[in-house]
Rosetta silent file (secondary structure, phi, psi, omega in degrees, C-alpha in Angstrom):
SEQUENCE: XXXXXXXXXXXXXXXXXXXXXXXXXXXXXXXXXXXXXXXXXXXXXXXXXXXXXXXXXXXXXXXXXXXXXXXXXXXXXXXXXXXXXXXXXXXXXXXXXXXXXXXXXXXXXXXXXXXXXXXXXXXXXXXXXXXXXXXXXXXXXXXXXXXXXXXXXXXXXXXXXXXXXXXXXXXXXXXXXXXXXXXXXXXXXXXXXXXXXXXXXXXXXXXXXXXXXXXXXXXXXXXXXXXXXXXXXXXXXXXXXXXXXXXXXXXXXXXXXXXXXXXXXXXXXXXXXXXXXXXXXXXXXXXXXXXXXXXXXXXXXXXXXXXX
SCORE:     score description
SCORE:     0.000 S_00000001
   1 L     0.000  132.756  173.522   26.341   39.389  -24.318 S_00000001
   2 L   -66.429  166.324  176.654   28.097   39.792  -27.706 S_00000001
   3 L   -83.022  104.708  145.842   30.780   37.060  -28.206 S_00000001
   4 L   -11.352   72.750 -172.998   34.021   38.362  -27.510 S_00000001
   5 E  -123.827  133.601 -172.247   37.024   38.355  -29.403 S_00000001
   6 L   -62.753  160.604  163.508   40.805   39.628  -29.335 S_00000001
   7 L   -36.506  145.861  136.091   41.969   42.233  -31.550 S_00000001
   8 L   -19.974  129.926  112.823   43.605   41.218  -35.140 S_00000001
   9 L   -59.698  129.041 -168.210   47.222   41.505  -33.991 S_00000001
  10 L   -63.617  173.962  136.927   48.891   43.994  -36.413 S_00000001
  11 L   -85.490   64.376 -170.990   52.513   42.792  -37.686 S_00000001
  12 L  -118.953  156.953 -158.928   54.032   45.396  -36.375 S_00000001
  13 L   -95.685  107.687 -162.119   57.783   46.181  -36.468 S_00000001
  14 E  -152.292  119.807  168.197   58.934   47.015  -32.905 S_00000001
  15 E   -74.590  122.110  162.971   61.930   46.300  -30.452 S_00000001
  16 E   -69.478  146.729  149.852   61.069   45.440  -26.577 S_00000001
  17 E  -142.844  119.634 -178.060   63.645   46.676  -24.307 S_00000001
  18 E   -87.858  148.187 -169.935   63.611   45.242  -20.413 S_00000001
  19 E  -152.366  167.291 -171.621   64.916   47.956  -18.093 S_00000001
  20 E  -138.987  137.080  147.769   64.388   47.815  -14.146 S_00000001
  21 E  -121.334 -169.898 -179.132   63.668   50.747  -11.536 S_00000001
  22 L  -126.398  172.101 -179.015   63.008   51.211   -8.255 S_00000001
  23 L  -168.680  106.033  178.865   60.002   52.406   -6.259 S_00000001
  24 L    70.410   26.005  170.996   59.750   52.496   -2.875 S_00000001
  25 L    82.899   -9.696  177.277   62.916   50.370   -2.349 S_00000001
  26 L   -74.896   72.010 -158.337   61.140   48.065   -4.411 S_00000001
  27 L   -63.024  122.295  165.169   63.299   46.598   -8.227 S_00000001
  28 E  -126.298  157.246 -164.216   60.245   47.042  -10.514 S_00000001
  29 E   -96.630  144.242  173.620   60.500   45.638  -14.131 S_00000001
  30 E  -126.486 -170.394  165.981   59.588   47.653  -17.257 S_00000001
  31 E  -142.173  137.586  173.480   59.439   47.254  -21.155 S_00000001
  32 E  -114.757  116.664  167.027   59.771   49.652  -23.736 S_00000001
  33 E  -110.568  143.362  178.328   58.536   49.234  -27.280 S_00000001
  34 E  -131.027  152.171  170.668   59.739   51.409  -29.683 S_00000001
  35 E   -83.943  135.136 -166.307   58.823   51.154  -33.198 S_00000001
  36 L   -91.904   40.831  176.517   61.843   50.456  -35.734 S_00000001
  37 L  -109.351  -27.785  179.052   60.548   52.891  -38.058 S_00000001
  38 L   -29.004  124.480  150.621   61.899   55.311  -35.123 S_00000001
  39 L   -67.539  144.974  159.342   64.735   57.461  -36.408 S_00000001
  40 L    -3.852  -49.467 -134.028   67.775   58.474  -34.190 S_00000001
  41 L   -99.723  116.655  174.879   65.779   61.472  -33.119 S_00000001
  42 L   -42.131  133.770  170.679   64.033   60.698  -29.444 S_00000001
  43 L  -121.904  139.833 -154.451   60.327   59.770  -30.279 S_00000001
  44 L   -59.847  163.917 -154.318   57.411   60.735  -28.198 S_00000001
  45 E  -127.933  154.666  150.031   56.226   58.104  -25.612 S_00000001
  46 E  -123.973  142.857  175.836   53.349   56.674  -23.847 S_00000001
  47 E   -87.525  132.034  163.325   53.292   55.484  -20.178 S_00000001
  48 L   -95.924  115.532  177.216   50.654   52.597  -19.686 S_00000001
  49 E  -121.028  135.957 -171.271   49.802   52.262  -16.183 S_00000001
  50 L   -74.408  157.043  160.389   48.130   48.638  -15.434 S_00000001
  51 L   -72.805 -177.131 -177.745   44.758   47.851  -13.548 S_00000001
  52 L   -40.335  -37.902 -164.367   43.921   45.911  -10.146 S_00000001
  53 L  -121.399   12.661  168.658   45.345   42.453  -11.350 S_00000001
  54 L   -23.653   78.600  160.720   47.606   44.004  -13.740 S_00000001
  55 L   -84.864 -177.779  177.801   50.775   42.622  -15.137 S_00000001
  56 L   -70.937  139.187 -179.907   52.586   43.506  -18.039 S_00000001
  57 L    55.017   19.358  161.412   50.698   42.841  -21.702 S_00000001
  58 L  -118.434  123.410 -137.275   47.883   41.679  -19.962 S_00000001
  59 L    35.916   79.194  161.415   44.687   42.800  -22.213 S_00000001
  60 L  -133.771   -0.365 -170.628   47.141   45.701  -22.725 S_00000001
  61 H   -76.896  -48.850  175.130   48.992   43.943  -26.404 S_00000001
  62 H   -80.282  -13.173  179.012   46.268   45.629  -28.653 S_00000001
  63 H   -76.915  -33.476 -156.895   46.368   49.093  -27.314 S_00000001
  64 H   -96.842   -6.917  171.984   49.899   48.809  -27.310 S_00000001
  65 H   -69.591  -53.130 -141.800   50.534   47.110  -30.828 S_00000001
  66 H   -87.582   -9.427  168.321   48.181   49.921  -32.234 S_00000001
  67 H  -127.208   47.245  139.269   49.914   52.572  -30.853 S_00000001
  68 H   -95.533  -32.714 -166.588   53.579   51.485  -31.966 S_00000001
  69 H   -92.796   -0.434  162.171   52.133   50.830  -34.993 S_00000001
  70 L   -74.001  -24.630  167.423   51.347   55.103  -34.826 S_00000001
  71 L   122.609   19.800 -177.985   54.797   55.741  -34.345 S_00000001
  72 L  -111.592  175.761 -174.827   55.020   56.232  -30.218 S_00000001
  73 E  -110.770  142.375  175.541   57.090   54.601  -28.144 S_00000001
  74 E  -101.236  146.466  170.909   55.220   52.418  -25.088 S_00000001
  75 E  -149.893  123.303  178.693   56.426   51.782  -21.883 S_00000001
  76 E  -118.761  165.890  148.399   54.610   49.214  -19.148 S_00000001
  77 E  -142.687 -170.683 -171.685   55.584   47.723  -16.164 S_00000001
  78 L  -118.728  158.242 -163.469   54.236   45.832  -13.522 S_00000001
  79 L   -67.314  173.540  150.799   53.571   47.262   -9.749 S_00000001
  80 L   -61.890  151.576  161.117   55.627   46.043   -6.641 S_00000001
  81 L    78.290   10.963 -177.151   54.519   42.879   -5.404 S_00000001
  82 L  -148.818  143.926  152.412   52.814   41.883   -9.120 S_00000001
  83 L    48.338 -102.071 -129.131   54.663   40.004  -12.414 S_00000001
  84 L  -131.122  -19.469 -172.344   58.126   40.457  -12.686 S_00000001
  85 L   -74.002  140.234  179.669   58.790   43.047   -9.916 S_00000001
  86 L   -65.375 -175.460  178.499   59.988   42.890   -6.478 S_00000001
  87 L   119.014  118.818 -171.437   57.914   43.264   -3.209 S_00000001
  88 L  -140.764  154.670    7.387   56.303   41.982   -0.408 S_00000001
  89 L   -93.669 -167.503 -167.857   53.823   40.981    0.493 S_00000001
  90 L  -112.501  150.678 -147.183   53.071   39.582   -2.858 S_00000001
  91 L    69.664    6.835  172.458   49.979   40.316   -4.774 S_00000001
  92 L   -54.573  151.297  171.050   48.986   43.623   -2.419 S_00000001
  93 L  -140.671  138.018  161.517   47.278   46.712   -4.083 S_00000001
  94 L  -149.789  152.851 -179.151   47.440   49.711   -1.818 S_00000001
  95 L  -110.792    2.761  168.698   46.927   52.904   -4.734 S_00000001
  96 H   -86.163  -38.191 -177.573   48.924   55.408   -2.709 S_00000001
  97 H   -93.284   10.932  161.204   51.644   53.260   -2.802 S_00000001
  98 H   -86.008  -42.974 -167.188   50.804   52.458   -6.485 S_00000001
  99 H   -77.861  -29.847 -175.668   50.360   55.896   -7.888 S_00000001
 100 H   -90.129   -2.417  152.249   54.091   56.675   -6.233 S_00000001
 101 H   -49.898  -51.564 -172.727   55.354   53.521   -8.446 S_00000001
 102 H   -78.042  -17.366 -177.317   53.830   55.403  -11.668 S_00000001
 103 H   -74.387  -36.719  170.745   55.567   58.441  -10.657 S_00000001
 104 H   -67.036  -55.299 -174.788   58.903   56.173  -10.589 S_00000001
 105 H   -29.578  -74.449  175.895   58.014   54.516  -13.790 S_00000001
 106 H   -21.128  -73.039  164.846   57.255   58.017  -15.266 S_00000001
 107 H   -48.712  -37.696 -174.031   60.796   59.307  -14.129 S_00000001
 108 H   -87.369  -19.075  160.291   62.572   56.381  -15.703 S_00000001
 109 H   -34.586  -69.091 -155.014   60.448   56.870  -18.802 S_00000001
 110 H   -65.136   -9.387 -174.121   61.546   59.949  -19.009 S_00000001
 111 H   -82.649   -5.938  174.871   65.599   59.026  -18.409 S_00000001
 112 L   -40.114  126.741 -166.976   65.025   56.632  -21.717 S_00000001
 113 L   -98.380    2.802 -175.759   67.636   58.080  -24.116 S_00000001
 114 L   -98.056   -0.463  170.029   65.353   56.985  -27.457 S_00000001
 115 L   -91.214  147.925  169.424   62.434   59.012  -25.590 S_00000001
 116 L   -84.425  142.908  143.638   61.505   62.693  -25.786 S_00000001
 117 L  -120.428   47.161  171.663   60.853   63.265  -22.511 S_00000001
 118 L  -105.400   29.432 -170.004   59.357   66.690  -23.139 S_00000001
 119 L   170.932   83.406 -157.320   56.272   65.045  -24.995 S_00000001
 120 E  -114.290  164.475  161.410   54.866   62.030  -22.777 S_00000001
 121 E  -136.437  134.134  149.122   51.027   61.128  -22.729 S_00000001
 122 L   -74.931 -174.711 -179.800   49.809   59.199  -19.898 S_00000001
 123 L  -149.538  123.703  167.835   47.412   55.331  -20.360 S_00000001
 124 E  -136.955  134.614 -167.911   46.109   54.344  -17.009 S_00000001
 125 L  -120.660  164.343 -168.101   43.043   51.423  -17.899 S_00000001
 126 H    62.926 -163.190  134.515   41.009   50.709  -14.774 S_00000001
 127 H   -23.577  -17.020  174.897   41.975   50.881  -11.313 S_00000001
 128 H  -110.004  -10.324  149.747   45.245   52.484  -13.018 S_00000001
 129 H   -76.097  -24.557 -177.461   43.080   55.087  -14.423 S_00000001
 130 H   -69.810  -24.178  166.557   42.320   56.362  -11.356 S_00000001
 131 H   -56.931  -49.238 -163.937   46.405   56.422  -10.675 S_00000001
 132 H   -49.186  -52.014  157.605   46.418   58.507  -14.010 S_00000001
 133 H   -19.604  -49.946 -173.724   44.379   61.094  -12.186 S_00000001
 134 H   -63.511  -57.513 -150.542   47.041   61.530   -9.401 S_00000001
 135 H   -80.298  -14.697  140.577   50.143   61.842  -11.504 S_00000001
 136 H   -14.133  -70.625 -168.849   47.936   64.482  -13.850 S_00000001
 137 L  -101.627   16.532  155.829   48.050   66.838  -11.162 S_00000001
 138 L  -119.044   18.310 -179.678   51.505   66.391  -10.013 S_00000001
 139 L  -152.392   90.602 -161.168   52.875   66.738  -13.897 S_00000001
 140 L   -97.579    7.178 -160.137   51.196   69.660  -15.551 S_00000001
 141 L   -96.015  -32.210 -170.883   54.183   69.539  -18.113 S_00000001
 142 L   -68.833  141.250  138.023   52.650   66.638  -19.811 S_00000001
 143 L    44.801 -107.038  178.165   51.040   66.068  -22.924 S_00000001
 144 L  -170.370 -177.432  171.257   47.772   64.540  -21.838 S_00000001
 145 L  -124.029  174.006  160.849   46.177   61.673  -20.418 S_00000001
 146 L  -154.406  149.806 -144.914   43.906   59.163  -21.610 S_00000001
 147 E  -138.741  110.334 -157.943   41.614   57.256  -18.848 S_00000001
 148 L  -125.421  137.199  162.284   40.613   53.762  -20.032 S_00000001
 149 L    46.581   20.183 -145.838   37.557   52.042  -18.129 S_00000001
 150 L  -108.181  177.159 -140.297   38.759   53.796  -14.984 S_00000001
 151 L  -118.086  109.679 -168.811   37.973   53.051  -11.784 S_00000001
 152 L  -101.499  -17.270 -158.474   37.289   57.229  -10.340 S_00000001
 153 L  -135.838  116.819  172.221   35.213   56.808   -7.372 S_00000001
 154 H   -69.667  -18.624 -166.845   35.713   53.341   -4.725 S_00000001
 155 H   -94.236   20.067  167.340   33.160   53.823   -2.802 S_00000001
 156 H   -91.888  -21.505  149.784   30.763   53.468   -6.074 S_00000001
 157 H   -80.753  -20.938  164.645   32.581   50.520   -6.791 S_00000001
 158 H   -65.385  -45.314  166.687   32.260   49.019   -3.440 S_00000001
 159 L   -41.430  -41.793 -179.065   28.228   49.934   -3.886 S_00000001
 160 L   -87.392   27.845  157.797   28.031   47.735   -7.099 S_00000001
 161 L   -91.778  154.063  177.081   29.014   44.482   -4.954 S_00000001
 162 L   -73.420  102.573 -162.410   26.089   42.712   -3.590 S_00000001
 163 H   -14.050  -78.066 -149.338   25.782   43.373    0.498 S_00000001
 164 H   -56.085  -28.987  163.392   26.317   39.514    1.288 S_00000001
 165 H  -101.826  -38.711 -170.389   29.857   39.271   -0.378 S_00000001
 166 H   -32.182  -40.747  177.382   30.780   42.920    0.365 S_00000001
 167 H   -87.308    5.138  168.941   30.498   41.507    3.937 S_00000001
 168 H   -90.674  -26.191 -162.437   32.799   38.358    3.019 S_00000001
 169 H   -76.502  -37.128  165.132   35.092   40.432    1.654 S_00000001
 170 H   -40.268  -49.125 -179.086   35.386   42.906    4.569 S_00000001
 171 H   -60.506  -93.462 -172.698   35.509   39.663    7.122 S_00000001
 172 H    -0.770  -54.175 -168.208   38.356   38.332    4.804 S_00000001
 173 H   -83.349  -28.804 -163.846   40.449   41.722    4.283 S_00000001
 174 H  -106.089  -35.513  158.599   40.206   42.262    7.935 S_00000001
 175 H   -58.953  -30.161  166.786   41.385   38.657    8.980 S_00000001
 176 L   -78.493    8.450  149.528   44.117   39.198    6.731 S_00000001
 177 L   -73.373  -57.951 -167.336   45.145   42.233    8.379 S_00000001
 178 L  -108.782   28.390  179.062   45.300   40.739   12.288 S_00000001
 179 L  -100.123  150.497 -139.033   46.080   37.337   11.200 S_00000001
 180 L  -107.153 -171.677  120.835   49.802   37.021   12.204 S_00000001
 181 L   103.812 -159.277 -172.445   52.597   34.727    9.227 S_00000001
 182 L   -52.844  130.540  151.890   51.663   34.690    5.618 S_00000001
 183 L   -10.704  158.168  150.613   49.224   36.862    3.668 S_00000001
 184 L  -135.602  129.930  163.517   45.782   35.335    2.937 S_00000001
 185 E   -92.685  175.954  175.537   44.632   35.804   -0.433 S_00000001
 186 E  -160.525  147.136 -158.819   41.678   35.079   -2.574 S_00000001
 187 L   -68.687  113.789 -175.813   41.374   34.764   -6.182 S_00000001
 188 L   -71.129  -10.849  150.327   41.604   38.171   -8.461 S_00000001
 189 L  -140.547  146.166 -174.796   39.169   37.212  -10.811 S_00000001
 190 L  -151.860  172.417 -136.423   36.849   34.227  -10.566 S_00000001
 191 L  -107.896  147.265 -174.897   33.762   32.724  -12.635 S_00000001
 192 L   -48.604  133.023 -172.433   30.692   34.870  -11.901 S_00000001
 193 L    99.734  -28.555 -126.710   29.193   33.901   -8.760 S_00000001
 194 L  -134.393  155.556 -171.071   32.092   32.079   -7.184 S_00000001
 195 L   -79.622  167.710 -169.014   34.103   34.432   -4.578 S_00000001
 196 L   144.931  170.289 -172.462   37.062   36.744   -5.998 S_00000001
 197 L   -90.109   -1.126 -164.581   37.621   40.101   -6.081 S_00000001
 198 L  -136.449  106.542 -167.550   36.425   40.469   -9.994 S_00000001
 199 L  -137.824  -32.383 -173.513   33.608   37.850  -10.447 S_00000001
 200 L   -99.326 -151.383 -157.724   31.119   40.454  -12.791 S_00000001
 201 L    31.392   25.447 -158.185   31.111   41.747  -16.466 S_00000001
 202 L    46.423   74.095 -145.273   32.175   38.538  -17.160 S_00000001
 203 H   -99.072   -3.901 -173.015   35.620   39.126  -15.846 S_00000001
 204 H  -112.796   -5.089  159.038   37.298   35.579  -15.685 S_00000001
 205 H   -54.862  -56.883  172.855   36.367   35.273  -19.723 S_00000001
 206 H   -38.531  -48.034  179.555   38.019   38.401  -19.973 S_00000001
 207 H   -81.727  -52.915 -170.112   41.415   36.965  -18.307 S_00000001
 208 H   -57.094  -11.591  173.619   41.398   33.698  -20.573 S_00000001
 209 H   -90.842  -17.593  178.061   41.169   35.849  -23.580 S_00000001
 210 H   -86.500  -25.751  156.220   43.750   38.048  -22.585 S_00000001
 211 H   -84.072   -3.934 -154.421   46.071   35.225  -21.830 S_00000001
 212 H  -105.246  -35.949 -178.901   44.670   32.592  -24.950 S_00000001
 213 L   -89.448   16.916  176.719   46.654   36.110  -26.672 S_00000001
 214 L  -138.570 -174.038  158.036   50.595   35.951  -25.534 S_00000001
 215 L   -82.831  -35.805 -177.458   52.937   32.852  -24.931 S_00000001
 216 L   -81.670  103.585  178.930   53.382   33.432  -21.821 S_00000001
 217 L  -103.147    7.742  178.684   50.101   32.400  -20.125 S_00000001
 218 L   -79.773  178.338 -162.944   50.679   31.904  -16.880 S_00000001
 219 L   174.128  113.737 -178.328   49.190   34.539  -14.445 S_00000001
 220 L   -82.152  146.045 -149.776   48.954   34.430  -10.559 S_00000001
 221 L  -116.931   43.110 -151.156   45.191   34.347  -10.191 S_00000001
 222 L  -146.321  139.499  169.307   45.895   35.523   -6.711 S_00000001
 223 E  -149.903  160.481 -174.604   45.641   39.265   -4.350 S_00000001
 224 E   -49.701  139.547  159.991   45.918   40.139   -0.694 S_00000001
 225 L   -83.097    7.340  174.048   42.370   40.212    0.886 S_00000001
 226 L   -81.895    2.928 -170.709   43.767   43.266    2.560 S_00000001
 227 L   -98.802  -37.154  164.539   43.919   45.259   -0.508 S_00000001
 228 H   -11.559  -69.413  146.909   39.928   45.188   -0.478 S_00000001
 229 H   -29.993  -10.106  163.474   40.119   47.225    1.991 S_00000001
 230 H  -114.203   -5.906 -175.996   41.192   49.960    0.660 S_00000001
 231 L   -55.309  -22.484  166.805   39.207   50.376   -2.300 S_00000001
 232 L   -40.688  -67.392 -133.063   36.349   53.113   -0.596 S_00000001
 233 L   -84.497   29.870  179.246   38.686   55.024    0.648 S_00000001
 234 L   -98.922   39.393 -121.994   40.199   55.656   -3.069 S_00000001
 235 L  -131.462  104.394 -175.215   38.233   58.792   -5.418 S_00000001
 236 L   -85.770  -41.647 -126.675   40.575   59.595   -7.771 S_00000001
 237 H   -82.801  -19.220  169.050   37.348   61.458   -9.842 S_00000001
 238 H   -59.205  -17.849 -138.593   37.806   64.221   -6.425 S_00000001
 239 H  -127.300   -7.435  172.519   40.981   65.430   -7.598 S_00000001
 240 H   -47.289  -45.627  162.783   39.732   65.936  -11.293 S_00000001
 241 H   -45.761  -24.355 -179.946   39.444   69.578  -10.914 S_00000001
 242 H   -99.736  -15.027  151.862   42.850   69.921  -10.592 S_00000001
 243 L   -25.012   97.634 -135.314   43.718   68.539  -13.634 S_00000001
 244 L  -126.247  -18.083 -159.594   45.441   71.140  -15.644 S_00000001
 245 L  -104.910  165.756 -166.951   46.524   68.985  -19.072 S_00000001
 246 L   -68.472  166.223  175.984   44.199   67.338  -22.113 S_00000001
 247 E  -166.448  120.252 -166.671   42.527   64.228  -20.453 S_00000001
 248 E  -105.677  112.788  169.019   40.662   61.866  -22.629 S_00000001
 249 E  -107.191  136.567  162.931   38.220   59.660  -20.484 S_00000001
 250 E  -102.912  108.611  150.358   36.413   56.533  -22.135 S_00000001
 251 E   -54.451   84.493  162.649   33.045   55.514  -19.885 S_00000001
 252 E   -83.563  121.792  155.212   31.467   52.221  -20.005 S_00000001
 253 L   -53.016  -16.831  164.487   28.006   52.629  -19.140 S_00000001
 254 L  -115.009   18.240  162.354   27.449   49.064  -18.175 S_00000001
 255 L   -60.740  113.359  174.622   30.473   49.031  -15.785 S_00000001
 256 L  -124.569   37.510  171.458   29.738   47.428  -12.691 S_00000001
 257 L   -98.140  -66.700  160.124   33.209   46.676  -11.887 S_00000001
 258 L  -129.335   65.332 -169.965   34.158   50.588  -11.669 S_00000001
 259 L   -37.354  145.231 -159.578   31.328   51.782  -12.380 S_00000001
 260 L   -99.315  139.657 -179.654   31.725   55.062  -14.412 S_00000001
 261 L   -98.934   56.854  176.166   30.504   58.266  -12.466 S_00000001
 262 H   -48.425  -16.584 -165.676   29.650   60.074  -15.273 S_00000001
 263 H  -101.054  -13.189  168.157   27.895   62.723  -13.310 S_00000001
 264 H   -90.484  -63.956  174.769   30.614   63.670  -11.044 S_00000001
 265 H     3.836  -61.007  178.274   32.772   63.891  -14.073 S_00000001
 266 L   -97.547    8.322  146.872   30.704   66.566  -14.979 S_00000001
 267 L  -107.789   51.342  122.997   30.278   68.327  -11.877 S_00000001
 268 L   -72.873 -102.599 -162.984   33.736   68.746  -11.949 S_00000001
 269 L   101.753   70.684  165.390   33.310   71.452  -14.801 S_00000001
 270 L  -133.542  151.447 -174.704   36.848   71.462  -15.636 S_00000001
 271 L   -73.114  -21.908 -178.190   37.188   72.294  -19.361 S_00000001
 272 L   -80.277  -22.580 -154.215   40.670   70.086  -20.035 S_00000001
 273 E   -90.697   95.468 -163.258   38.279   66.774  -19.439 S_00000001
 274 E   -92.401  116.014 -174.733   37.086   65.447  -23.145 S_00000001
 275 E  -126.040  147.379 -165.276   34.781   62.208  -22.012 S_00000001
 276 E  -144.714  111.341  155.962   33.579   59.299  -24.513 S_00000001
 277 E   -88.586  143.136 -163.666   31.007   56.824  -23.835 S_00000001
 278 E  -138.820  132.496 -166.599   30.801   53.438  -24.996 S_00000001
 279 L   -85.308  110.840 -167.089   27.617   51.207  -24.289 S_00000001
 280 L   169.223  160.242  179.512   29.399   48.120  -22.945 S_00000001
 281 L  -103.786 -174.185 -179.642   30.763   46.636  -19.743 S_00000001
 282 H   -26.567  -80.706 -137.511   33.870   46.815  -17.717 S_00000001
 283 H   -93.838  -27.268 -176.816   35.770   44.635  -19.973 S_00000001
 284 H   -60.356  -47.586 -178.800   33.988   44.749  -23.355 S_00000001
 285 H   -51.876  -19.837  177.399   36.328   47.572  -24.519 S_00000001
 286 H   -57.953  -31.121 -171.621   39.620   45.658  -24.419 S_00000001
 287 L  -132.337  165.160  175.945   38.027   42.948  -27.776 S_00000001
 288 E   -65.084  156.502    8.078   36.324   43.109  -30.539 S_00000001
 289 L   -75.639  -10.477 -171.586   33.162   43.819  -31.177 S_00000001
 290 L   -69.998  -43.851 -162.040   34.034   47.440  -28.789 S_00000001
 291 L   -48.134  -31.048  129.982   37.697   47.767  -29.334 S_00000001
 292 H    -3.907  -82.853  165.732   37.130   49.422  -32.439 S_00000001
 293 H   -65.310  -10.184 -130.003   35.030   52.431  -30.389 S_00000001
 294 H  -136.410  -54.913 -165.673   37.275   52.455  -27.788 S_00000001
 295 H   -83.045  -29.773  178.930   40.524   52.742  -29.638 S_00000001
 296 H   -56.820  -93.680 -131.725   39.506   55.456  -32.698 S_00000001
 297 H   -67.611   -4.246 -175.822   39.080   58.103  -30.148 S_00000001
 298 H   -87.460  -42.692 -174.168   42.204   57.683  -28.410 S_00000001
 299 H   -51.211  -55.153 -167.397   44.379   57.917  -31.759 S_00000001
 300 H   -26.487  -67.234 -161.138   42.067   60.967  -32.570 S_00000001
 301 H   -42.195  -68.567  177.218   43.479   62.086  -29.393 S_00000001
 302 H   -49.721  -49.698  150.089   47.025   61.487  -29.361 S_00000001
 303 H   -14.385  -39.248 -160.735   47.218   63.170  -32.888 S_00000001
 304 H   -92.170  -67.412 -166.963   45.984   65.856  -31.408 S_00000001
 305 H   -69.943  -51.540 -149.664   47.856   66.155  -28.221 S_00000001
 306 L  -134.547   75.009  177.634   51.099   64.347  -29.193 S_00000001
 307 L   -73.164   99.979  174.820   51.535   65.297  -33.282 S_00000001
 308 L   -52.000    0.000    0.000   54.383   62.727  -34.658 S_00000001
């Protein structure tokens, strides 16, 4: 494994603004950076939609420094039930009821009065690319997408777990389902080997470098074991065909986390789908030495799609 490192952070000149919506009855918290080179004049935006253990800024501060420091405006938030956000119970993933959270998000993006919100790009990294997928094909007005790492097919990620925890995790997710009182969780990333729902690509390295990079480091290290369960039944990468807008996928080839299906990708055949492989695992693209490959083709993109 190469040695790991976060991004440079640029010194870039950019106002946060906390805003709140709702989703599902749910108060979820966002942030908006806009760059203060921004003129009066609404400037085009990107929505970032987070991964499985997702919170706000976490490994998401260099994509989103570098593209404020292009001249878009960013906007993240965190799920129900995750970071700052309302919701119970808390730490749950369900992705149906995730994907109609990015749809809220999306809408409140768009009610932003310093955003155009005739000239959005989606971000979905992960498990929130496969979200990106959804709201693609329920928003044909937008932009593009771009597809970070994402996680398109569950049951190929359920394949790359090893039988003997695949079957802890199943007992687990299903005792937390008929067990009556409080949730039971288990740890959303943990040190390779040791049980969690993220244990390979070296995934609990991954979280101390992505937290060793804000002030705020705390981070509940914690998720439902019922949301396991749903990860099979999840294939965003079916619904690709219907894609109608640019859609920039990046593919690590040594993802065993979500593993990348390049080959359904491309028995899709749909002509809007631009896809860029990077030899590296789940996680390597977020730091240097990958970030680098990872990050060029998305400005390329956004140039392209979304022209300051």
């Amino acid at each position: 494994m190469v040695a790991r490192q976060n991004p440079d952070l640029l010194d870039v000149k950019a106002s946060a603004i906390k805003s709140v919506f709702v989703a599902d009855g749910d108060t979820c918290s966002a942030t908006l950076h806009l760059p203060e080179s921004a003129s009066a004049k609404p400037v085009p935006a990107i929505l970032m939609v987070g991964g499985w253990g997702s919170v706000q800024y976490a490994l998401t501060h260099s994509f989103v420094n570098r593209f404020v420091a292009a001249g878009y405006a960013v906007m993240e938030f965190d799920f129900p039930c995750w970071g700052l956000s309302g919701g119970w119970p808390r730490q749950d993933i369900n992705p149906w009821r995730r994907v109609r959270a990015a749809n809220a998000a999306l809408a409140h993006l768009k009610s932003q009065q310093q955003v155009d919100a005739h000239r959005i790009v989606l971000w979905g990294t992960s498990f929130g690319g496969g979200h990106v997928v959804d709201l693609a094909t329920q928003h044909p007005d937008l932009h593009g997408a771009i597809l970070h790492v994402p996680m398109l097919d569950g049951v190929a990620a359920v394949r790359a777990v090893p039988l003997p925890r695949m079957a802890q995790m199943v007992a687990y997710g299903v005792a937390d389902l008929l067990k009556p009182g409080t949730p039971l969780h288990i740890p959303t990333v943990s040190h390779k080997g040791e049980f969690g729902s993220m244990d390979r690509d070296h995934a609990w390295d991954a979280l101390q470098l992505g937290l060793a990079a804000h002030e705020n480091k705390k981070y509940d290290n914690r998720v439902t074991a019922r949301s396991l369960l749903t990860m099979g039944f999840y294939r965003p990468w079916t619904r690709l065909k219907k894609v109608q807008i640019p859609m920039l996928i990046i593919g690590a080839t040594r993802d065993t986390v979500a593993p990348f299906v390049a080959d359904k990708v491309q028995r899709v055949a749909n002509p809007h789908l631009q896809v860029k492989q990077i030899d590296a695992d789940h996680f390597d693209p977020y730091f240097e030495p990958y970030f680098p490959d990872s990050l060029k083709p998305q400005l390329d993109f956004l140039k392209e799609t979304l022209p300051l």
